[in-house]
Phi, psi and omega in degrees: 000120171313118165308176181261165169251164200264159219274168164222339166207177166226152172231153168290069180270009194209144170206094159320088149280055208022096182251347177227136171268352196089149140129248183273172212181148193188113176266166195264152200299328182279341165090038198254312233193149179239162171242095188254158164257138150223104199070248168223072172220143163260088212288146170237119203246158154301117188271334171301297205254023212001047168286144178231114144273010172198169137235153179247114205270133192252170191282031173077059172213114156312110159300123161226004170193131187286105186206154183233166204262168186297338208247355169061041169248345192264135171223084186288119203236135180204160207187173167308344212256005177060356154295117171277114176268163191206112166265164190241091167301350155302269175279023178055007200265126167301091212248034163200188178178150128173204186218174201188355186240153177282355207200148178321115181312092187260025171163154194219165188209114180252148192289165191237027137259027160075359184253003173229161191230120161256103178238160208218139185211170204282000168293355180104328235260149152220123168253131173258110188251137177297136181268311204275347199256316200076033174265152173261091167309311184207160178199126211232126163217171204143349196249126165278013205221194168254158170281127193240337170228144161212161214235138131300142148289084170011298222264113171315299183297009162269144176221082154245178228183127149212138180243124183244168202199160165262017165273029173061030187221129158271093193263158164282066185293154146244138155314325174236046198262146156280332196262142155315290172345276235253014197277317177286124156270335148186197193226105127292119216225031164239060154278124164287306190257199192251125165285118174291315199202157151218166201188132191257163162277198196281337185257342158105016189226023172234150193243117177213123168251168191220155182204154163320311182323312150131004203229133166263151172231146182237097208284140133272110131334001165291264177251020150068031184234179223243111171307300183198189192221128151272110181275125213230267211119036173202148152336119156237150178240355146187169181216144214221150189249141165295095152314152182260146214040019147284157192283006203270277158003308186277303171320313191280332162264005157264343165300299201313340210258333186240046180259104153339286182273129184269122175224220187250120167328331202290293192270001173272139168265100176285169181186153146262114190246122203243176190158192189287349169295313177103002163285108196264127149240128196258143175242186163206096215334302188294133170092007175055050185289155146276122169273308216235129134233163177289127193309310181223163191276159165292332182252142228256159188212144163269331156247186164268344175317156163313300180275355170299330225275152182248089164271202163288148181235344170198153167204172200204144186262126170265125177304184175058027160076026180234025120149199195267098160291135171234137173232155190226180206302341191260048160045045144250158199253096177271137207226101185257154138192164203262132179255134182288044174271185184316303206264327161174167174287132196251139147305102174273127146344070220272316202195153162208110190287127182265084186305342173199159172199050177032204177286135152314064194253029179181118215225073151247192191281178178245170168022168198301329178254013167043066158275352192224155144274085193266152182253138089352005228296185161288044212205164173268011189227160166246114195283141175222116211279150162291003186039334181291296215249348172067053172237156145317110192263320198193156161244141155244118172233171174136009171256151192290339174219200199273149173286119227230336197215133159204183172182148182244184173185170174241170191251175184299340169289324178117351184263162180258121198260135183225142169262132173227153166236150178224178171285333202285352179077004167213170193247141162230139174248117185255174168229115183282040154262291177317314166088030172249172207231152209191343152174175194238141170220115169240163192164285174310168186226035180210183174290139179291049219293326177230148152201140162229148178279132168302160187302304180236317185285340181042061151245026183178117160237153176243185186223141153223174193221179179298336160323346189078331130019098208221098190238141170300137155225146184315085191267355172302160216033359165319131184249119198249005155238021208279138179287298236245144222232142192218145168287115164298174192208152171226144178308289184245167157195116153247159177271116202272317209220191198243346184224183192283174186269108186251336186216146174234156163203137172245138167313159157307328184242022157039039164274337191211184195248102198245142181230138181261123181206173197312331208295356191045046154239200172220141188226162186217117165235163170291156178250157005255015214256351191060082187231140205254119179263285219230144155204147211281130171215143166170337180311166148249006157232215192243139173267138192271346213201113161255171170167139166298136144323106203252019144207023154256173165257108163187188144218146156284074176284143191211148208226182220247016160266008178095354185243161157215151217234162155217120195243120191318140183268008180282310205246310183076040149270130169323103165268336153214148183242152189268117166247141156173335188273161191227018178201171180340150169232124171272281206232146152208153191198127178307171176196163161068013190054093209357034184279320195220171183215136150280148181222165202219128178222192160264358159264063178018042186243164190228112186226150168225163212248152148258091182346281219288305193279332202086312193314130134270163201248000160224167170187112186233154193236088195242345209233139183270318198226180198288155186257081161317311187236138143271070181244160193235144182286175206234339197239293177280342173065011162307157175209137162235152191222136162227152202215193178291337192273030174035042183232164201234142186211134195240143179236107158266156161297118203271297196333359120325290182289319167317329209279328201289335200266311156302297142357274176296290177330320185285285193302320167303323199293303175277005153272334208266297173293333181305290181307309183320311187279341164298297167281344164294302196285358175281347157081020173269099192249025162285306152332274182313333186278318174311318192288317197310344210245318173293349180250043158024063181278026237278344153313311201279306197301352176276321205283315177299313163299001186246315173314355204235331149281023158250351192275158147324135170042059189271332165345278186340302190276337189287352192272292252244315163302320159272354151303321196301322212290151170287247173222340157277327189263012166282306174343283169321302171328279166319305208294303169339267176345303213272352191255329194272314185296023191254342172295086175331307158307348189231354202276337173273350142316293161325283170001303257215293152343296199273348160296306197288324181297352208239334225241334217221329196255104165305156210291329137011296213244296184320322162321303191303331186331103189308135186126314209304338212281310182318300182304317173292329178297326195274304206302315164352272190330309207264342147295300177305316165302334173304312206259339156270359133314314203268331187301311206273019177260316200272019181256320203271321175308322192313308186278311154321315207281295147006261213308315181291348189255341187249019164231028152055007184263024181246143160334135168291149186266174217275214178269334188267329164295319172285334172282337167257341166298329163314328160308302203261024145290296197305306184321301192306313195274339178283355180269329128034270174305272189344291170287340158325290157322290140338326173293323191291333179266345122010300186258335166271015157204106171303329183275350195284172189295149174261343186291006184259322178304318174288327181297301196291314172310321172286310153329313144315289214299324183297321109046233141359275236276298191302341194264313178307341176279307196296310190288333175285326177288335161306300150001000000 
């Protein structure tokens, strides 16, 4: 087998972050992108992939309602700070504001001819706002609570208004009522509790509130009286109508069909209802029927206490048929949609967008082709990512606290078996193809901090724990399909360490064992009897991370000194140590067959190595916060990292695509030089000053602006060559410019440059230049020095030109040359008198001004000084 060559860069190709924090949320009319708050920023997330494609960053004001224009160019915002913002979702730029409620804005709504904005707050108030003026249409009061949702009527041409409170009341408005009275068109008011959600129906003349209260009411809008009441016996927190020729829709008439009671189709109302159980259910009003509810919830609990419990908190019917949104108190986003099977249609789970996912404290891929992730989290379950699209595919849930460790493998069966440590003092064996817990193991009296799976035989795995504790534990008779979860047994247990155990690793040949501990050692035993061969000692801190080599004798450790270490398994001598990190090194782990390692710290750094040389050879800065987990693909050498900043981050091997992309770049770079050298000798020196500036040549482009000042009529063309240019290559230009003028030899080239470029750019455009204030800084100085350089040469020609004209060595001049110096004899001798007259009146009066005689005086001498600069350039 050909060794690999060694990785030289990695890239960042993928990065799960916090895109929802809870609270308001608002899909786009196409169902493409959701709009979330997250903290007090607003993320626009990819509704497939939770990809955040933009964020629009907000002023320290807690979000507390969300709405979007029909056409989803628009994004209306509003928080505790009571402003109402209007965003360009083109350019993220805020391009309205104002305020207008006394108390926080607690739902927003838009008409769905885009021209009116409704909002509703804890002042009690419903306001109708002009989107395009920000003016106040209407002001609707009447509600004793706060307001918390409100509704446009679908049908543009109806100007209703409904509004819900938590005073246990549904009001109507009219839109176009004049008289005050009459603005309200009625009060529903047979709510117990504070009304949660509302929602019209598909024709727009049905009505349905949901409430705290455990009850839907079901309105005609007709005469605004209450068809019926439906008792569903939970907190509901929204509620949603079945469209008709949806995939919902079909489902819900193979339930009506096996439903008893028959009532007239006309008049039935399908609804969905969400709430504190965490359950998706479909009703059906007549008769206050259930057609469908879920056996069990999608959301995961750590305990049966009350208060432990997680439902739903908002949903949304997604247009285009792309299912049921839910979102729930632990910031995730659940996706329903109806699966087509033989015997009939089942709701299924589809996707589940994971909105925050606290710290990271442990990560690997699954099966052979690491198509998956499982996470560790702050959490009692292990969330496990699709790795293409980074959504949530599925949770292993059942430990009672947080989960702290895990590890995977595939079995000789072919399922992939995953391990877990918990706080909880136990071990569980799942098997994630099945998405079942398959066993249980206690035993330890501490947190479970590491468990790893053997290598080669996968009969086995250990654990270690804050017990000081080092356990075999057995996987024979184990049932890898077992519905019901079974007791592990463990083979061996020694007390390993003198403090807890933070990392295990099993050899490769599951002959021997290594454990990692706070005691700031390493100890390496035999399997399967635990017999203490070695112990590693030179760390200065407590060790985070062991791990085998997988083809030396040898192991790797990395501690809480800043280091990482490799140490002979023979002997238990050091052989070499790692500096580089400038805090705790968290995770290292070989790559590249044990030639080179990636490394993890508390300084948020990624960092990789060279075995053999020491060196590293990369260092990415990707993590806000410490990097906990660390996993590396075992077939592909992706590597991921997670930390405290609860971001999940995928690493590819760049160094292929580099080489290639260093490649074609060189060869364009010599086809490019190629053309350049082409338009110098074709004298296209508008082209060529153009190619120069893109293969960034500031040598060539000088050479080409001093060639083009020696030609006759060179303007022209330098003028036509700095037209061409772009607003980065002006950028560039400056920069040139400001380097060739610190030069005596180059600087009236620049001079002369930088005339032309002041000639052509209005002073507008020159501003915008990035830069420009710096750039202009350098030039100065050294402009003022050229130029009182060139005053004191034409002061000193004065006495040459003099000395040269009484030795007869200047050319005789011509008749037009003797006629004007003759002039400017006669001029001189006629200042003559003049000036005399002034010395005499001088001397008889002394107070008079003297500044006109030096102004006149000066005046001659400039005079002077310009016809003698004109006789030295002949010259």
């Amino acid at each position: 087998m050909a060794p690999q060559s060694l990785k030289k860069n990695y890239k960042c190709s993928r990065s799960l972050k916090q895109f929802y924090s809870g609270g308001p949320f608002i899909v786009s009319s196409d169902g493409s992108f959701i709009a979330c708050a997250c903290g007090d920023a607003i993320n626009i997330v990819d509704a497939s992939d939770s990809y955040v494609k933009s964020t629009i960053e907000g002023e320290s004001d807690t979000l507390t309602a969300l709405a979007l224009s029909p056409d989803d160019k628009l994004l209306f915002s509003a928080g505790h700070s009571r402003q109402i913002r209007v965003w360009d979702l083109e350019s993220l730029k805020c391009i309205r504001t104002w305020k207008g409620h006394e108390g926080p804005v607690m739902g927003m709504a838009c008409h769905a001819s885009g021209g009116l904005l409704a909002t509703v707050g804890a002042d009690r108030k419903v306001l109708v706002w002009d989107v395009d003026g920000g003016f106040c249409t209407h002001y609707f009061k009447g509600h004793k609570g706060v307001v918390s949702s409100v509704l446009f009527h679908p049908d543009a041409n109806k100007n209703i208004l409904i509004s819900g409170s938590d005073d246990a009341t549904v009001r109507v408005w009219d839109l176009m009522a004049k008289n005050t009275e009459k603005k309200c068109l009625a009060i529903l008011d047979k709510h117990f509790s504070a009304v949660t959600s509302i929602a019209l129906s598909e024709d727009g003349w049905t009505l349905l509130s949901a409430g705290r209260d455990k009850v839907v009411n079901v309105w005609d809008l007709h005469c605004y009286s209450c068809k019926t009441t439906v008792a569903t016996y939970e907190v509901l927190e929204a509620v949603t109508t079945v469209s008709s020729g949806s995939p919902f829709a079909s489902f819900v008439a193979s339930l009506d069909q096996k439903s008893k009671k028959k009532k007239n189709s006309s008049e039935e109302t399908h609804f969905i209802t969400l709430g504190e159980r965490g359950v998706v259910r479909f009703w059906k009003s007549e008769g206050s029927v259930c057609l469908y509810e879920q056996k069990a919830s999608d959301i995961t609990v750590s305990s049966d206490d009350e208060e432990s419990k997680r439902g739903f908190t908002a949903a949304a019917m997604l247009p285009s048929n792309r299912g049921l949104l839910c979102v729930t108190a632990d910031q995730q986003f659940f996706i329903y949609s109806v699966v087509e099977n033989v015997e009939e249609p089942e709701l299924v789970l589809s996707k589940r967008l994971v909105g925050y996912n606290e710290e990271i404290a442990d990560m690997k891929f699954l099966g052979d082709e690491e198509q998956f992730l499982a996470v560790a989290t702050n959490l009692e379950e292990v969330r496990v990512y699709d790795v293409a699209t980074m959504s949530c595919s599925y949770v292993l849930a059942g430990h009672k606290e947080v989960v702290l460790s895990l590890d995977t493998c595939v079995s000789s069966s072919g399922n992939i078996l995953v391990v877990t440590g918990s706080k909880d003092k136990t071990v569980r064996l799942w098997n994630a193809t099945s998405q079942s817990c398959i066993g249980v193991g206690t035993g330890h009296n501490g947190d479970i901090l590491a468990v790893a799976f053997a290598k080669k035989s996968f009969s086995f795995f250990v654990s270690g724990s804050g017990d000081r504790t080092l356990k075999v534990w057995s996987l024979d008779g184990i049932s890898e399909d077992s519905e019901e979860p079974m007791n592990l047994k463990t083979r061996s247990v020694v007390a390993a360490h003198d403090k807890d155990i933070n990392s295990v690793a099993v050899a490769r040949n599951d002959s021997l064992v290594c454990t990692g501990s706070e005691d700031r050692t390493a100890s390496i035993w035999r399997l399967p009897d635990l017999v203490h061969v070695v112990t590693l000692k030179g760390h200065k801190r407590r060790i985070f991370s062991v791990e085998f080599s997988p083809v030396d004798q040898c192991v790797m450790t990395a501690s809480g000194d800043k280091t990482v270490k490799i140490w002979a398994i023979s002997d238990g001598s050091c052989l070499k140590t790692f500096e580089g990190h400038t805090s705790s090194v968290l995770r290292a782990s070989f790559i590249t067959d044990g030639t080179q390692f990636v490394s993890c710290g508390a300084d948020g750094l990624l960092k990789l190595w060279n075995v053999n040389t020491s060196e590293c050879i990369a260092t990415y800065d990707q993590h806000e916060d410490k990097v906990w987990a660390l996993a590396v693909g075992k077939k592909t050498e992706m590597v991921a990292t997670g930390g405290g900043d609860a971001v999940i981050n995928l690493w590819h091997d760049s160094t292929a695509s580099d080489k290639e992309d260093e490649f074609r770049k060189e060869e364009e770079t010599i086809l490019r030089g190629q053309e350049l050298e082409n338009a110098v000798l074709d004298a296209e020196y508008t082209k060529a000053i153009r190619l120069a500036f893109e293969l960034r040549r500031p040598h060539k482009v000088y050479e080409l602006f001093a060639g083009l000042c020696k030609k006759r009529e060179s303007d022209d063309q330098i003028v036509k060559a700095l037209q061409g240019l772009e607003k980065e290559e002006y950028r560039l230009l400056f920069e040139y410019l400001r380097e060739w003028n610190t030069k005596p030899n180059r600087c009236h080239i620049a001079q002369f440059v930088l005339y032309q470029t002041f000639n052509i750019l209005p002073p507008t455009e020159i501003v915008q230049v990035k830069g420009i204030g710096e750039l202009l800084e350098g030039l100065i100085p050294y402009s003022q020095r050229h130029f009182n350089r060139m005053d004191r040469f034409v002061r000193s020609s004065f006495l040459l030109d003099y000395t040269l004209g009484e030795m007869s060595v200047i050319d005789p001049e011509t008749e037009t040359e003797y006629r004007k110096d003759k002039k400017i004899e006669e001029e001189i001798i006629a200042c003559v008198p003049a000036m005399e007259q002034d010395t005499e009146a001088d001397q008889k009066n002394p107070s008079r001004k003297r500044k006109s005689q030096k102004s006149k005086d000066k005046s001659n001498k400039k005079r002077l000084v310009a016809e003698s600069q004109g006789n030295v350039i002949a010259v």
